[in-house]
N, C-alpha and C positions, 0 to 999 in steps of 0.2 A: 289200192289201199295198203296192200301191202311193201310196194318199193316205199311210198308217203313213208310207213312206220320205219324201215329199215333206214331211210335217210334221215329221219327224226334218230334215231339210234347215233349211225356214223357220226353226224353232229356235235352231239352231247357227248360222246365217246372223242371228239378230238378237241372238244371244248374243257373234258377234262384232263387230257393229256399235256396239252396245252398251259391249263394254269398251274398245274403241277411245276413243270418247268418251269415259269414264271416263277413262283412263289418258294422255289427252288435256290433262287439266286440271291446271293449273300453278299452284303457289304464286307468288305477287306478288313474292315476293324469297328470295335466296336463305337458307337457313335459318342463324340466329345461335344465338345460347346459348340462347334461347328462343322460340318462334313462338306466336304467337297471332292465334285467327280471331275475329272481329262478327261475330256472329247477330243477326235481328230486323229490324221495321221500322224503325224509328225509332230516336233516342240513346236516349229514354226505356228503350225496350224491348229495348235492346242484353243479349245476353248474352254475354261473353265465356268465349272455350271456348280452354284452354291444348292444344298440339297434339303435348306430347310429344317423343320422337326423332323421329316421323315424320310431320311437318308433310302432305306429299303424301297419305298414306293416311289424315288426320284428313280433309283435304279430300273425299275420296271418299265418308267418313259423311255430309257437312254439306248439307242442303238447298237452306237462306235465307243464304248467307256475304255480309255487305256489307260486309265489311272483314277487312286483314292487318298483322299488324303483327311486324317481331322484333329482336331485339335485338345490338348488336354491341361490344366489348371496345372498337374504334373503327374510325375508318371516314372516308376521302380523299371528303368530301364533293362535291366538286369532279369525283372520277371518278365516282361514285356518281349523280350527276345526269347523268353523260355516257352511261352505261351504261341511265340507265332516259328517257335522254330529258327529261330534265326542266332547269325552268325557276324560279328564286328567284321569286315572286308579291310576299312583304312577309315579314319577320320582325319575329319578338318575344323581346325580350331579357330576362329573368328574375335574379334574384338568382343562382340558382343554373344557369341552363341559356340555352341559344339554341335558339328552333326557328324551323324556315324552313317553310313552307308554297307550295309548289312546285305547278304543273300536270307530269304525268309520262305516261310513255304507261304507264299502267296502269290496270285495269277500273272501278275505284270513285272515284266523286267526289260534293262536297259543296258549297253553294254557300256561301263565307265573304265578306261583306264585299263581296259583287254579283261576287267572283270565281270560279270553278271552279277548284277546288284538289284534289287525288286523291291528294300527295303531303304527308306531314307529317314533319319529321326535329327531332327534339328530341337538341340535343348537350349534355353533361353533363361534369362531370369523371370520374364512374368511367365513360362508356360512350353510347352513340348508340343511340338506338329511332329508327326508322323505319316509319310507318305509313301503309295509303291506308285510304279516304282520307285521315284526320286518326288518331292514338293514341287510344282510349278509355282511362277508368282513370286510374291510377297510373302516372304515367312521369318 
């Protein structure tokens, strides 16, 4: 009766440990009109997984995540780096869009160009993605 109680104890004692950690873990940004997580080793083997209303709980499924990325209507670049800690590295100016590749205090990074970049923000005229480390895809 008594190991029964003490293993009903451990249980519940690693069940709480457990979701703690779970529920512990934080999407990279805060969520826009669309969130999207990188799976995979490598760019090659990258799978991108759309995360729905509930970006937090997609994360809780996700094993291998090396990257986040989401999207926003627009977005005070300026504060946006203030907020995530982050630093302009070099940009690229495009036909159609600007993106800055920034070091940020955020989990994922990449080495571009001999630098460490975790930060990638592609501005547009309908809308700003922001991705760490870099956007995979279509942006």
């Amino acid at each position: 009766m008594r190991a029964a109680k003490l293993t009903v104890m451990l249980i519940a004692a690693a069940a709480l440990c457990a979701s703690a950690v779970c529920l512990s873990r934080r999407t990279a940004f805060e969520c826009g009109d669309s969130y999207t997580f990188y799976t995979g080793s490598a760019s090659s083997l990258c799978r991108v997984v759309a995360a729905g209303d509930n970006p937090r709980l997609t994360l809780l499924t996700l094993s291998d995540v090396r990257g986040e990325a989401t999207s926003y209507p627009s977005l005070d670049v300026e504060k946006f780096l203030e907020r995530t800690g982050g630093e302009i590295l070099f940009e690229e100016r495009l036909s159609d869009s600007v993106n800055y590749y920034c070091s940020a205090d955020l989990p994922y990074s990449v080495q571009l160009y001999g630098k460490t970049v975790n930060l990638h923000i592609c501005v547009r005229d309908d809308g700003v993605t922001v991705g760490s480390p870099v956007i995979f895809g279509g942006y």
